[in-house]
C-alpha positions as CSV (number, residue, x, y, z in Angstrom):
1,X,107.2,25.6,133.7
2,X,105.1,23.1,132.2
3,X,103.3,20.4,134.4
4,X,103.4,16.6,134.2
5,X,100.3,15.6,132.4
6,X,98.9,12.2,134.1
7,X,96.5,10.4,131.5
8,X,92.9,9.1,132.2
9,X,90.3,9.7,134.6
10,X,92.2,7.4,137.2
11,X,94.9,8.9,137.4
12,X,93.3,12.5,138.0
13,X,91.2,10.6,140.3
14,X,94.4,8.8,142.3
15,X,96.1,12.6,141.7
16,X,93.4,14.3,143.6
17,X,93.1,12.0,146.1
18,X,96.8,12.2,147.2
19,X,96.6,16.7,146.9
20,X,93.5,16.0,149.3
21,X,95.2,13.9,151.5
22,X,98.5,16.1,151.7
23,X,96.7,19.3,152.0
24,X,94.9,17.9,154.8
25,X,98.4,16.8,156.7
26,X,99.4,20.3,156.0
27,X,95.9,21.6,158.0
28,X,96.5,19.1,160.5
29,X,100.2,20.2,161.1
30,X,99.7,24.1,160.5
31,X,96.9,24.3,163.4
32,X,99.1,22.4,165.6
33,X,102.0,24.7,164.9
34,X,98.8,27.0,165.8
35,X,98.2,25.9,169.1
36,X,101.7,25.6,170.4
37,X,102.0,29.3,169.4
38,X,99.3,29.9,171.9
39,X,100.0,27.7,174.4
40,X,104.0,29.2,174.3
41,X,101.9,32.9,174.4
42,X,99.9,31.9,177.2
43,X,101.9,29.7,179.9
44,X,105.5,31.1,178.9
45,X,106.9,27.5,178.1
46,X,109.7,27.2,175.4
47,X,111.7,24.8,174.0
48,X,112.8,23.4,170.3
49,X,109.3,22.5,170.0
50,X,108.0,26.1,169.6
51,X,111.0,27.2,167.3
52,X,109.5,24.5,164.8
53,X,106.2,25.7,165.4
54,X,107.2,29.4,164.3
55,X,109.4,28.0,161.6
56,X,106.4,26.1,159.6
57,X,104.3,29.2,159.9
58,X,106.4,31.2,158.9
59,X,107.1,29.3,156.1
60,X,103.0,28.7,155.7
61,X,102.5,32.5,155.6
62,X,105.5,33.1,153.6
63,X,103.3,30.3,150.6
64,X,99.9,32.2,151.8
65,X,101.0,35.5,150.8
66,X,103.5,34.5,147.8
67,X,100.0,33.1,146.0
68,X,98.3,36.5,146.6
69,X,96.6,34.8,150.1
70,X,95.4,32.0,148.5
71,X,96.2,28.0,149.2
72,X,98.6,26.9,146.4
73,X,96.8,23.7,146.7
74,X,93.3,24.4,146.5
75,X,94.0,25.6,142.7
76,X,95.8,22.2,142.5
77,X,92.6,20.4,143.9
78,X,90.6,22.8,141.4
79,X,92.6,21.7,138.4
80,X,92.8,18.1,139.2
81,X,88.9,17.8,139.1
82,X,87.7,18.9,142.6
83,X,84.6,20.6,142.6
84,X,84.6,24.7,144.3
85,X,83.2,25.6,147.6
86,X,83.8,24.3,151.5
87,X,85.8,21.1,151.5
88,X,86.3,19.9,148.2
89,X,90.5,20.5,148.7
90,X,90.7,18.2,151.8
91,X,88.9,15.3,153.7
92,X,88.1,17.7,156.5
93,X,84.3,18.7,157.4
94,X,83.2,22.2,156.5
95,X,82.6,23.5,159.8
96,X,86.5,22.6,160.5
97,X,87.4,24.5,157.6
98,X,85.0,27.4,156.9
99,X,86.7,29.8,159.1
100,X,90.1,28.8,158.8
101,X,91.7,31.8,157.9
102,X,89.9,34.3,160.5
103,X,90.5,31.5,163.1
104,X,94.0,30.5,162.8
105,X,94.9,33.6,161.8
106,X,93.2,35.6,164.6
107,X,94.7,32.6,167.0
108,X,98.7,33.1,165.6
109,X,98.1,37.0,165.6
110,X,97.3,36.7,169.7
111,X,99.8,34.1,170.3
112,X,102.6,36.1,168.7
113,X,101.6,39.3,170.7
114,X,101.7,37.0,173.9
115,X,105.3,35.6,173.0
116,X,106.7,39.3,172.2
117,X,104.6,40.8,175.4
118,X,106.6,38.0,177.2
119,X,110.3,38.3,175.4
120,X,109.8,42.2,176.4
121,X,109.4,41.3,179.9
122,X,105.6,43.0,179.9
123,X,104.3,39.5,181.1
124,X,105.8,37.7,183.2
């Protein structure tokens, strides 16, 4: 499949600047989704709210692994003219995003073994 091409250096400009600016709603929403995991894990509270929580990360590590656990959008960033290294695919700091991976990851990991420790009755 063949990509638009945008022309000129504004428009790669404008183009980066809207990847950045979705890739950081994504972050924003994904360690939300994060944190309701855990807070479902920890106090036993359910509702609709948590099945859209497991729903987007599902679908997030679904896109994680499909692109060999890599962010489909930081080669985007990449292409479009950001520069490699911490925070050059979103308007986040670097000490929000350095760890992002072990972090969330280590965060859904304990949050899914609370919620099936809980649906198997083993905490109450």
């Amino acid at each position: 499949m063949e990509r638009i091409q945008f022309g000129g250096v504004m428009n790669r400009h404008l183009t980066l600047q809207l990847i950045r600016t979705v890739h950081t709603a994504i972050y924003i929403v994904m360690a939300a989704s994060t944190f309701v995991l855990v807070y479902a894990g920890v106090s036993g509270a359910t509702g609709w709210w948590l099945w859209w929580a497991l729903g987007l990360l599902a679908i997030e590590s679904v896109v994680f692994a499909g692109y060999g656990f890599k962010c489909p959008l930081t080669g985007l960033a990449v292409e479009y003219g950001a520069r490699t290294g911490h925070v050059f695919d979103t308007f986040l700091p670097e000490r929000a995003t350095r760890y992002t991976f072990r972090f969330f990851g280590t965060l859904m990991g304990a949050g899914l073994l609370l919620l099936a420790l809980r649906w198997i009755g083993l905490i109450v």
